[in-house]
N, C-alpha and C positions, 0 to 999 in steps of 0.2 A: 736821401732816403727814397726808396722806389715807395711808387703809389700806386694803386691798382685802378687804371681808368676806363670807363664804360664808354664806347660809341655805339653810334646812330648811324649809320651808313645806305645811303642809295646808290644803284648803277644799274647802267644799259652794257646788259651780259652782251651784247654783242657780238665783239670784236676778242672776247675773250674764253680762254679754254677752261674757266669756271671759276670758283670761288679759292680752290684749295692747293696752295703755293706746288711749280711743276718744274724744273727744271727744263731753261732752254724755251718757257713758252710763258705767253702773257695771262696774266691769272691775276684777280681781283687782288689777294691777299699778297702776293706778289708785288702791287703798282705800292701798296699800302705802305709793306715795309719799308720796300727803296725807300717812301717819303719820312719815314721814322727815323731809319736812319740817315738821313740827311738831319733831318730836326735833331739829331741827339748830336750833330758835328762827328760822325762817324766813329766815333770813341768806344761804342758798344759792337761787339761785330752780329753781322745783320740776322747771324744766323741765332742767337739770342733775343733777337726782339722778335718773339711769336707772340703773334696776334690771334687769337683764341674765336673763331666763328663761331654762332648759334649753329651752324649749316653748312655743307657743301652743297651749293647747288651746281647744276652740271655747267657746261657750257653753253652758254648761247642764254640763259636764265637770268634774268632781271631780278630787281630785291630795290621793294622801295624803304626797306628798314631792318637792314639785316644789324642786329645785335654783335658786337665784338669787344673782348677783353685785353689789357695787355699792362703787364708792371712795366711804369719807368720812372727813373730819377733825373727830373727835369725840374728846371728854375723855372716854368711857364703856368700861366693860369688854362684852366679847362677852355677857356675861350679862345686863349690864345694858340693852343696846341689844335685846336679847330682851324683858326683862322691860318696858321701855317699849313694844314694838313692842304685845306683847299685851295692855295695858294700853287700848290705844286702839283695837287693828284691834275689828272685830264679831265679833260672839261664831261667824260664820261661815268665818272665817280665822283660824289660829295658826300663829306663826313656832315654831317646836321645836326650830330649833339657831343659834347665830350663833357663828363662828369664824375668825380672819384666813385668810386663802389669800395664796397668791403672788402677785403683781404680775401675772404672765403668766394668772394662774386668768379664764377665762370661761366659764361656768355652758351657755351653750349651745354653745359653739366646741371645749370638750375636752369633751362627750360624749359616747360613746363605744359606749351602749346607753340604751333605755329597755325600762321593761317596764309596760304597759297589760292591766287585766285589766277584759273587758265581763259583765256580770252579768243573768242573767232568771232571772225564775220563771215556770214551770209547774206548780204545786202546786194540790193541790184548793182552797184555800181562799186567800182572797186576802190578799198580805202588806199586812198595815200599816203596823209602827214602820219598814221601810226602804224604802217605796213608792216615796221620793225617787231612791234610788241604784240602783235596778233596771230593766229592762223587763219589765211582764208580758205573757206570751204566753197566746194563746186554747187553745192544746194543748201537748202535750209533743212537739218534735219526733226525730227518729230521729237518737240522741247518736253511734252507730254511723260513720250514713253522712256526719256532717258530721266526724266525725273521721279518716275515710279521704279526704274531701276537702283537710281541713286537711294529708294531706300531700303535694299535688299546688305547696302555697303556699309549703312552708319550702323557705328557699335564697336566690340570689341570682336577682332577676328584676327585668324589669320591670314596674312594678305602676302603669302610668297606670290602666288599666281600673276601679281601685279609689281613685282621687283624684278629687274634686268641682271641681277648680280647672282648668278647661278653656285655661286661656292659662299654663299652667306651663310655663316658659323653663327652669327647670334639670332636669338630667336625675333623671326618674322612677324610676331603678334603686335597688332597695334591697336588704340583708338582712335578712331574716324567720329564725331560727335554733330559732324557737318557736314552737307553736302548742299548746297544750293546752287540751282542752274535759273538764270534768269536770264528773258530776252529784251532788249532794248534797242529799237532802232536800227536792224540788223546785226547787233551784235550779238553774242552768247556767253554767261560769263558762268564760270564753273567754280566755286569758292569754294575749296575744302577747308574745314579745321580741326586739326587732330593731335596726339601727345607728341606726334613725331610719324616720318613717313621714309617708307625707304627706299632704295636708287631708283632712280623715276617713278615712284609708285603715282605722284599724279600725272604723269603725263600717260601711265598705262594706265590706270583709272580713267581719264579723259578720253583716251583714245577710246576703249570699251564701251564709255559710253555715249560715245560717238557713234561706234559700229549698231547698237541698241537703233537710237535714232532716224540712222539706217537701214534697219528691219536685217540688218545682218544677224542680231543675237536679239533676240526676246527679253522682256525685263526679267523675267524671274529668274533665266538662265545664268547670270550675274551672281546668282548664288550658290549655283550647280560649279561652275566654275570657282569658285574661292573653295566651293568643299574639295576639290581635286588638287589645289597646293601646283598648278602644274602650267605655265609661263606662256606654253605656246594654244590654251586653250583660250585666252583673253585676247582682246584688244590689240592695236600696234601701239608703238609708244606715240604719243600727239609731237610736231617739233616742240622743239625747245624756246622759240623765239615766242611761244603763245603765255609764257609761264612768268608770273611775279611772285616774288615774296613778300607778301604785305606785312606780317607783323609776326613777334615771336614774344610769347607772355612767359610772365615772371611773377610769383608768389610776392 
């Protein structure tokens, strides 16, 4: 009898070309199944074990708890389908929780929130041991003015101006409830949390209000821009390697 199991998942995006299964290319959701279907003795074929994201995050995008759903009918306890999983995934992905959920539970359809925090440094001397999960910046920009920007963004708006995906059919409106830019130690930590965000909307948020910081764009212009709906008046997109996904809430 299939059951429907809820994971806890961490990874270092990397080395990979995102969350969201590609043919021909290494993808989070991709390493996951291969190891499902190993664990099910290969009896189910692989293209039935869909594994159900909170999220596509892009490429190169970390996720210290990304949420994912998936029925199977397996003789194993929740721990044990953990302790296989991590047995096999790369030492760059770790499943952290497996636990049944309700028949109705889908991993991206009941969330509810997420929270994405983007990460730089501006420190005198250049980071090493987390080079990977950071952006470095050539100066320290003015934490000030990008934090007076960041509150022209919290609310409910429309945020095309800060989505990459120029033929996006469903509506662009989102809520942003969070914005928090703190500095510590040369670091800069950008913490959005909202009902949901869309293609790179943090990392063109970030970038924007990075350009702010840099006396490229004024705080208040931040909302002159969202009123014009229009992609190339914002920000660059920030890389990808600065961005985690911290957590995704559930009613």
């Amino acid at each position: 009898m299939k059951k429907n199991y809820k994971m806890i998942i961490s990874y270092d995006g990397t080395r990979y070309y995102g969350w969201e299964h590609q043919p021909d290319r290494e993808t989070i959701q991709g390493k996951l199944e291969k190891v499902l279907f190993r664990m099910c003795d290969e009896k189910v074929p692989i293209a039935e074990l869909k594994l159900n994201g909170a999220g596509r995050t892009d490429a190169g995008v970390h996720a210290r708890a990304m949420v994912a759903n998936i029925f199977l009918d397996v003789e194993m306890t929740p721990l044990e389908i953990r302790d296989y999983m991590n047995r096999y995934l790369p030492d760059d992905i770790a499943v952290n929780e497996v636990r049944e959920a309700s028949e109705r539970f889908h991993a991206r359809y009941n969330a509810v929130g997420k929270t994405y925090q983007y990460t730089c440094y501006a420190g005198e001397v250049k980071t090493i041991f987390d080079r990977k999960y950071v952006t470095s910046l050539e100066k320290m920009p003015d934490v000030k003015a990008m934090q007076e920007a960041a509150e022209y963004l919290k609310g409910k708006h429309d945020f095309a101006s800060f989505c990459t995906n120029p033929k996006m059919k469903k509506s662009t409106v989102r809520i942003v409830d969070q914005i928090d830019i703190t500095m510590r130690k040369g670091y800069i930590y950008f913490t959005f949390h909202g009902t949901g965000f869309l293609q790179n909307m943090v990392r063109v948020l970030t970038g924007t209000l990075l350009d702010v910081g840099y006396g490229k764009i004024q705080p208040a212009e931040v909302a002159e821009i969202m009123e014009k709906k229009d992609r190339k008046l914002a920000g660059p997109t920030a890389p990808a390697q600065g961005l985690t996904l911290i957590k995704v809430d559930y009613d």
